[in-house]
C-alpha positions in Angstrom: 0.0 0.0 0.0 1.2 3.1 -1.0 1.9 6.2 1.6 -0.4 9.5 0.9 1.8 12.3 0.1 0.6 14.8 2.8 1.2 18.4 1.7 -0.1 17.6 -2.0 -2.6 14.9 -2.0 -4.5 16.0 1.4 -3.9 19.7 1.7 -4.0 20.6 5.3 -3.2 22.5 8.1 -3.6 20.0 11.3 0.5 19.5 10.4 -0.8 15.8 8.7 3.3 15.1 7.9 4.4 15.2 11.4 1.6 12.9 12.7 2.7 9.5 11.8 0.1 7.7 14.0 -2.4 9.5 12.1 -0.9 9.4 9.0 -1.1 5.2 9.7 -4.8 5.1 10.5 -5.5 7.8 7.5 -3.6 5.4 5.2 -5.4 2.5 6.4 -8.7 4.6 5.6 -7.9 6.3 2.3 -8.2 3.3 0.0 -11.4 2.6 1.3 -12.6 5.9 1.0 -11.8 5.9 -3.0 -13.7 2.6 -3.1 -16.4 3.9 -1.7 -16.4 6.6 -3.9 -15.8 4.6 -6.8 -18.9 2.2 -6.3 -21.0 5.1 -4.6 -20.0 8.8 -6.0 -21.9 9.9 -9.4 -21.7 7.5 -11.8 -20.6 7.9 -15.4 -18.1 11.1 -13.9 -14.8 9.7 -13.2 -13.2 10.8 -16.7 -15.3 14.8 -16.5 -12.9 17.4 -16.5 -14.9 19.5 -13.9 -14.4 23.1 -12.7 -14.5 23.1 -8.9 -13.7 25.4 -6.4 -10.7 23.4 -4.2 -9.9 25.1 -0.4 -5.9 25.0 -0.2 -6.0 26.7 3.3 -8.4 28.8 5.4 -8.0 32.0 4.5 -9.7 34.3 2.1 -7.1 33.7 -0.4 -6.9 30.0 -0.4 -10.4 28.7 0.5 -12.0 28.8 -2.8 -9.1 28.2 -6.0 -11.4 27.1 -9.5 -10.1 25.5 -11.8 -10.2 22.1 -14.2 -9.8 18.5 -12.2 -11.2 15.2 -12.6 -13.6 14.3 -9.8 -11.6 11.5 -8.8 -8.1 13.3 -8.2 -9.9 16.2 -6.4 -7.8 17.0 -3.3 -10.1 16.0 -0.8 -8.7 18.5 2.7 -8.3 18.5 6.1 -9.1 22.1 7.2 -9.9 23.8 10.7 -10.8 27.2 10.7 -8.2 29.6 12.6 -8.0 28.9 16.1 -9.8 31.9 18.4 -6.8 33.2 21.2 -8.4 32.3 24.9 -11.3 31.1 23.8 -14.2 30.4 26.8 -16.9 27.9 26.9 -20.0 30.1 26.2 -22.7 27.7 27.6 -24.0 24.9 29.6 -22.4 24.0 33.1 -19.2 25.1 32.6 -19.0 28.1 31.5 -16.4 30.7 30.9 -13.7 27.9 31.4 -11.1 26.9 28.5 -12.7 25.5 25.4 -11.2 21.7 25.7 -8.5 20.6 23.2 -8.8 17.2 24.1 -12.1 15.3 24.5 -12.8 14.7 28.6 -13.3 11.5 29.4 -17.0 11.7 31.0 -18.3 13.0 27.4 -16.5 11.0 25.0 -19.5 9.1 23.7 -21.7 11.6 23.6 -18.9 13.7 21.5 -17.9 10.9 19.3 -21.7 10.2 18.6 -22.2 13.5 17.7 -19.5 13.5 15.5 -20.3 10.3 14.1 -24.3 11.2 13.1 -22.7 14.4 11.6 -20.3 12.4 9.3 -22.8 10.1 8.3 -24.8 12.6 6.7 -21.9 13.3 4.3 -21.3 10.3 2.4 -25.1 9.6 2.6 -25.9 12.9 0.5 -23.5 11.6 -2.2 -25.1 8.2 -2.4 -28.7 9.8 -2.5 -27.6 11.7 -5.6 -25.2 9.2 -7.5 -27.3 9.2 -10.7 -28.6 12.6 -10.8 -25.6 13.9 -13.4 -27.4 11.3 -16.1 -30.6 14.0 -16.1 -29.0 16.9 -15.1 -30.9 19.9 -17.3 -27.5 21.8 -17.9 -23.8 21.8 -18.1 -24.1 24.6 -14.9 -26.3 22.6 -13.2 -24.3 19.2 -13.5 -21.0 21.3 -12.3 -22.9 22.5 -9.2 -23.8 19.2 -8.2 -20.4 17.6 -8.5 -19.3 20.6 -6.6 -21.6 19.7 -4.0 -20.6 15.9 -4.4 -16.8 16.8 -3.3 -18.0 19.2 -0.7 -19.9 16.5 0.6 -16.9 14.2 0.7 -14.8 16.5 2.1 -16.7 17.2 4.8 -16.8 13.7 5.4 -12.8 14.0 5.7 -13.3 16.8 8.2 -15.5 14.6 10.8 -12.7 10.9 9.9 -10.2 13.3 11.1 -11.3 14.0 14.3 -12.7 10.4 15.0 -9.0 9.2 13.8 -7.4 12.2 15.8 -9.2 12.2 19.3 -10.8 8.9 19.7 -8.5 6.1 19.3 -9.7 2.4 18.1 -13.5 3.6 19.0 -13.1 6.4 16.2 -11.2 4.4 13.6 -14.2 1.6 13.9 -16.6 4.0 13.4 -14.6 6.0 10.2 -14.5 2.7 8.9 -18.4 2.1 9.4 -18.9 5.4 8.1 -18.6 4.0 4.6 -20.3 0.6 5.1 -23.8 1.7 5.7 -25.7 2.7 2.9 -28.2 5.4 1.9 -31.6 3.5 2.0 -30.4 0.1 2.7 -32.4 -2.0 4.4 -29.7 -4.0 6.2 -27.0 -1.4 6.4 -29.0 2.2 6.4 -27.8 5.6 7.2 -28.4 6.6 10.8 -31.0 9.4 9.8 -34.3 9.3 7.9 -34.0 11.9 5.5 -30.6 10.3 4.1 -32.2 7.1 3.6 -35.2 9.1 1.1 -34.3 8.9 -2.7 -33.1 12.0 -4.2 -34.6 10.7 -7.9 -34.8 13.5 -9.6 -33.6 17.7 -9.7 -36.5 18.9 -8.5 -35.9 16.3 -5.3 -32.5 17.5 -5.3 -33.3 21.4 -5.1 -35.8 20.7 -1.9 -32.9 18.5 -0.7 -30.1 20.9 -1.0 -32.6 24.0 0.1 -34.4 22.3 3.2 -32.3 19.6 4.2 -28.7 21.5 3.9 -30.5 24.4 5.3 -30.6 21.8 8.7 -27.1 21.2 8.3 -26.6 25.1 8.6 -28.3 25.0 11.7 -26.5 21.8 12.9 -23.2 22.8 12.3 -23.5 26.7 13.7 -24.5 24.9 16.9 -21.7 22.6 16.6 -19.6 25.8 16.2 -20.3 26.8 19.3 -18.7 23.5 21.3 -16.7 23.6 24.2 -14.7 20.8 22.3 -12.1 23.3 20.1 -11.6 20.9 17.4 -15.2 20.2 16.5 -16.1 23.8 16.4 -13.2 24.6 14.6 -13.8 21.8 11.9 -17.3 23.2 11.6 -16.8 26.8 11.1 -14.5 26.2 8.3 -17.7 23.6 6.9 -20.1 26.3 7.1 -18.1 28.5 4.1 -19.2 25.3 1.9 -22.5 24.4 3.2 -23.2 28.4 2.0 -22.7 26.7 -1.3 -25.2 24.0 -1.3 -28.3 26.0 0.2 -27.3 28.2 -2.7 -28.2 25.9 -5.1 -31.1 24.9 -3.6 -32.9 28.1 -3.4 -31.9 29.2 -6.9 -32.6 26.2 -8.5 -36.1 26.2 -6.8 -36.2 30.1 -7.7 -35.5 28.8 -11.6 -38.2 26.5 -11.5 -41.1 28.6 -10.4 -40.0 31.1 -12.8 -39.8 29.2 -15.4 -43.4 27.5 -14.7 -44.5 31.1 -14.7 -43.2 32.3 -17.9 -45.1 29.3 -19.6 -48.1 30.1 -17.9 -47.9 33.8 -18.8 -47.5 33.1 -22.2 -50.5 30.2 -22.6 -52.9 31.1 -19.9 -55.5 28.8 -21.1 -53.5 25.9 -21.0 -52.1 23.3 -18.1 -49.0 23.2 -17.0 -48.1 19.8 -17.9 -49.4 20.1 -20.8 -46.4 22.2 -21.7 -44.1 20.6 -19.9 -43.1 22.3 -16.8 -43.8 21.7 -13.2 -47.0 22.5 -11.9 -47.0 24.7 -8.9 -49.2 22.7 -7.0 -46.5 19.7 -7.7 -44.3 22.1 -6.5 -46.4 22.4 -3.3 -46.5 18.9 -2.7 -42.8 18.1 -3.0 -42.4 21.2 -0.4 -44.7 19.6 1.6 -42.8 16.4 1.8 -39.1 17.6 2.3 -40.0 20.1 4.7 -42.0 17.3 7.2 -38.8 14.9 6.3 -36.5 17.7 7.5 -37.8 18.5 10.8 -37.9 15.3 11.9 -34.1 15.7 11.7 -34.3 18.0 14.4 -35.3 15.2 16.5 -38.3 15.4 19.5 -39.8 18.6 20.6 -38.5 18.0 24.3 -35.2 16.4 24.5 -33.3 14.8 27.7 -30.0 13.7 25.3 -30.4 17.7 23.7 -30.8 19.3 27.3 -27.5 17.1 28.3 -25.6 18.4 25.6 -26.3 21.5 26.3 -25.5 21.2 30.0 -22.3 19.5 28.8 -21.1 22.5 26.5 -21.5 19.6 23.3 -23.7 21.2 21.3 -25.1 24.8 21.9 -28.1 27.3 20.0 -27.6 28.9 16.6 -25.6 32.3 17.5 -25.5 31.4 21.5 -23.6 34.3 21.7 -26.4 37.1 20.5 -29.4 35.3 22.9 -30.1 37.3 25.7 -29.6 35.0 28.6 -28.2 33.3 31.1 -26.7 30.7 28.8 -27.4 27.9 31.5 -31.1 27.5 31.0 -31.4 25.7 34.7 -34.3 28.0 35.5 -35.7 29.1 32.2 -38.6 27.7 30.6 -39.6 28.3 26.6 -43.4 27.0 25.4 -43.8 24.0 23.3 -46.4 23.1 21.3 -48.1 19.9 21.8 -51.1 17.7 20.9 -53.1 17.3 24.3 -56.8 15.8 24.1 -57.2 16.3 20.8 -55.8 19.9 20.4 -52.9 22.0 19.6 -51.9 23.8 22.8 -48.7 25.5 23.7 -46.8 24.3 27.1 -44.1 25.7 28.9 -41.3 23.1 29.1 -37.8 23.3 30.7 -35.9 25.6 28.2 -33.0 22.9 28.3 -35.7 20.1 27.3 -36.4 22.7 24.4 -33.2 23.2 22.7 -34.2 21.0 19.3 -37.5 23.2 19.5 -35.3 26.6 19.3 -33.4 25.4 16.6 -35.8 24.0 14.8 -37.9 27.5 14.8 -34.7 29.2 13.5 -34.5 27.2 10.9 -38.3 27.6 9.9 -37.8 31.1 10.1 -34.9 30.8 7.9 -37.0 28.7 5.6 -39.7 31.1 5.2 -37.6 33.8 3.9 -37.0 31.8 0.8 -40.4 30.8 0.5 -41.3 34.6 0.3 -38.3 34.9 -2.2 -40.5 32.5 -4.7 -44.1 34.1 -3.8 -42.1 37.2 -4.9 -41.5 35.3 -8.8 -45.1 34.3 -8.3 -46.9 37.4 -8.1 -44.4 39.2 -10.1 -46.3 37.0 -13.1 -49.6 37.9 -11.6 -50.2 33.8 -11.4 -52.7 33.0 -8.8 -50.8 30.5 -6.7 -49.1 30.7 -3.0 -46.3 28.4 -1.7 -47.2 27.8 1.8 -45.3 25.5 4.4 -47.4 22.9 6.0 -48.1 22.6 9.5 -45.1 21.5 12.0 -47.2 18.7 12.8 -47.6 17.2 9.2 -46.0 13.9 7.8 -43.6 13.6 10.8 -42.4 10.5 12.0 -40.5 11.8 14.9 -41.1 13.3 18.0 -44.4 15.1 19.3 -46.9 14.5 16.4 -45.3 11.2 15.0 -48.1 9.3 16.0 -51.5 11.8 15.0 -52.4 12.4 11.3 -52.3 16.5 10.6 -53.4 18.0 7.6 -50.9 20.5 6.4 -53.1 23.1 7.7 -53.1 21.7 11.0 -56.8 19.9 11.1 -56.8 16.7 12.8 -58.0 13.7 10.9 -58.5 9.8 12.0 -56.2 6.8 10.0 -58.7 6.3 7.8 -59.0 10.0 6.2 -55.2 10.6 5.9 -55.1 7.5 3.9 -57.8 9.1 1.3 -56.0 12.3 1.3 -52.4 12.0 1.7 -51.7 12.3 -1.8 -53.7 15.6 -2.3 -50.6 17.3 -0.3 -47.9 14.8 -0.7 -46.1 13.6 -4.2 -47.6 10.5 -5.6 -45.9 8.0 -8.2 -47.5 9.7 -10.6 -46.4 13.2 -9.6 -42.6 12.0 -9.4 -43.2 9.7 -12.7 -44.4 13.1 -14.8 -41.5 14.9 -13.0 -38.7 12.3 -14.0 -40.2 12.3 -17.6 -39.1 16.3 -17.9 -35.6 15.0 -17.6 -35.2 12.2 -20.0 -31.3 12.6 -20.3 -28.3 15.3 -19.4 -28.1 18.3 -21.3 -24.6 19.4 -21.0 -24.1 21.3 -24.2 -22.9 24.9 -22.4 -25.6 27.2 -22.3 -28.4 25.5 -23.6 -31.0 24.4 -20.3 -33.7 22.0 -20.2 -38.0 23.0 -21.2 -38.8 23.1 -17.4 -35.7 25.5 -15.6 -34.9 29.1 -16.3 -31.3 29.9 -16.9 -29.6 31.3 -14.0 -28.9 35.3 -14.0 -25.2 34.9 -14.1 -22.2 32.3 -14.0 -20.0 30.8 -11.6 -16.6 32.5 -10.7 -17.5 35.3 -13.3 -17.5 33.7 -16.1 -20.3 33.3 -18.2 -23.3 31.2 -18.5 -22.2 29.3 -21.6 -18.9 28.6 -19.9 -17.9 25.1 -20.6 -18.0 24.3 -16.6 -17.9 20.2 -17.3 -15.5 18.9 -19.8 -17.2 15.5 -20.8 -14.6 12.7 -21.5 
């Protein structure tokens, strides 16, 4: 087996060359890692000349370098973000001590479980989307999901590192699990719902990478804000390339509705499909469905395992630093809402029970700004049609409501009646079917787009639209 040439294969700067009992358990790991993505990362690509954005360091100057590389020889890093001089503990029981550079003993398996459900979202991402680049509906569009793709596997480096680095034969078992489960597999699946969902087509993929990277936003700024240095560290630098993703989520979804608009400005006395876009109330539906998926990765409303991580200083709030309080919770109390006798009602709770239910509020608030952002394309057609987010109690399978059938308007029905009516609100066969037809094959000639997406108002890195972004072999 070969040794990985440190400074050029894996740029860095956790001083990889001087390490050489990581460098052993990174060279036991590597090999399987290009396996993996050789059996599991988007098929047909391996001989694309793509241009990506590659981080050569942390700073403003080396984070994002474009340029021409074959998927397969893209310098998957090892990057922490610069570390803060002094830095305190900002929450939880210990407070305003040193941040820890070395996992304490009493939270290792909370920390390396942490780490270990954040990893697994990585390669699971990549495996939802593996054939995607066959219906891609642009040369843009198919470089901005193998962007996402390495992304995605680099960030997968980021969380081996520190299960190779602070957790000893524990974290090399679980790097090496990390890429034996499988997205959807019914033996080996991935830890989370929503990464076991198929990603079958681009309209799944822009929900996806709008909603579902949006939680990993929200995941990794409370990550950020750990008492365990490394881990925040790793995350902050993640967050300049999750930025990415939710980018392409929002604008894809943007391109969409406008171009379902444009059709239905020009032929108002015609359907839709008929012309062969996406129907808004499609639209709805898939909406629908991604957002009940996604909260459910917030996990329950009231939350011993989130209040102890919080006690811990694990895993704090989104922005911990800007909330106006004591930043121990022990006293404080934050409403819920709940399902009680058959009705809504909202309950105050320990605030450290609540700390899934605060983050999962930022994150709706967050959310509805880009919903406003495609009402805005809506009306400026003058179509009749509103995108609304369903009820927090619709479609979930975790937590508080997992067990009540709501309406996405928040009426309460029996067994029986969600049944009749789930396909009203969620996509059917038939609604993903018509979908997957819009996308028969790839269109990668630069600059030309597929019937059912706008073009998008300017280019990556400046260059323009027509830019030959994916070389095909």
């Amino acid at each position: 087996m070969s040794s990985i040439n440190y400074s050029e294969r894996i740029p860095n700067n956790v001083d990889l060359a001087s390490d050489r009992r990581l460098q052993r358990a990174l060279e036991h790991w590597q090999p399987a890692f290009v396996d993996w993505w050789h059996d599991m990362g988007p098929a047909g690509s391996a001989a694309h000349e793509v241009y990506l954005r590659t981080a050569t360091s942390v700073d403003r100057k080396g984070w994002a370098n474009f340029g021409y590389t074959r998927m397969p020889d893209y310098r998957w890093g090892i990057f922490l973000a610069e570390p803060e001089a002094e830095r305190r503990i900002g929450f939880g029981e210990h407070s305003g001590k040193p941040v820890w550079q070395q996992v304490p003993g009493e939270y290792r398996a909370a920390l390396r479980r942490l780490i270990v459900v954040q990893g697994d979202t990585e390669p699971a991402s990549v495996e939802q989307q593996r054939h995607l680049g066959q219906t891609c509906p642009s040369n843009y569009d198919l470089r901005n999901l193998f962007q996402i793709n390495v992304e995605e596997g680099r960030h997968l480096w980021a969380m081996i590192y520190l299960l190779h680095a602070y957790f000893g034969r524990d974290g090399r078992e679980e790097a090496d699990m990390l890429l034996e489960r499988r997205s959807g597999d019914a033996d080996r699946p991935r830890i989370l719902g929503a990464f076991n969902e198929r990603t079958p087509d681009w309209l799944a993929l822009f929900m996806f990478t709008f909603l579902t990277d949006r939680d990993g936003k929200f995941q990794l700024h409370s990550l950020t804000e750990s008492a365990f240095d490394p881990l925040s560290r790793t995350c902050r630098f993640m967050l300049t390339e999750e930025a990415h993703h939710m980018f392409v989520g929002i604008t894809g979804l943007a391109r969409v509705v406008q171009r379902t608009c444009e059709v239905m400005r020009d032929h108002p006395n015609r359907q839709a499909r008929e012309l062969g876009v996406i129907d808004l109330a499609t639209f709805q539906r898939y909406l629908n469905f991604h957002f009940s998926v996604t909260l459910d990765l917030f996990g329950s409303e009231v939350s011993t395992n989130a209040a102890a991580s919080y006690t811990a200083g694990i895993k704090g709030r989104y922005q911990e630093a800007q909330i106006e309080d004591d930043h121990r919770l022990v006293d404080s109390v934050r409403p819920v809402l709940r399902f009680k006798e058959g009705a809504f009602v909202h309950e105050e709770v320990s605030a450290l029970g609540a700390i899934n239910e605060r983050l999962r509020d930022d994150f709706i608030a967050d959310v509805e700004n880009g919903i406003a952002r495609l009402n805005r394309i809506i009306r400026s057609f003058q179509v009749e049609f509103e995108l609304r987010l369903p009820h927090v109690a619709f479609n979930r399978k975790i937590g508080e409501f997992s067990e009540i059938h709501i309406g996405p308007s928040g009426e309460v029905m029996d067994a029986e009646s969600w049944q009749r009516k789930r396909y009203h609100w969620l996509p059917s066969e038939e609604d993903r079917d018509y979908v997957r037809s819009l996308m028969p094959c790839a269109i990668t000639e630069p600059g030309h787009f597929a019937n059912w997406i706008a073009p998008p108002p300017r280019g990556i890195d400046q260059r323009p639209i027509d830019f030959e972004y994916v070389r095909l072999d």
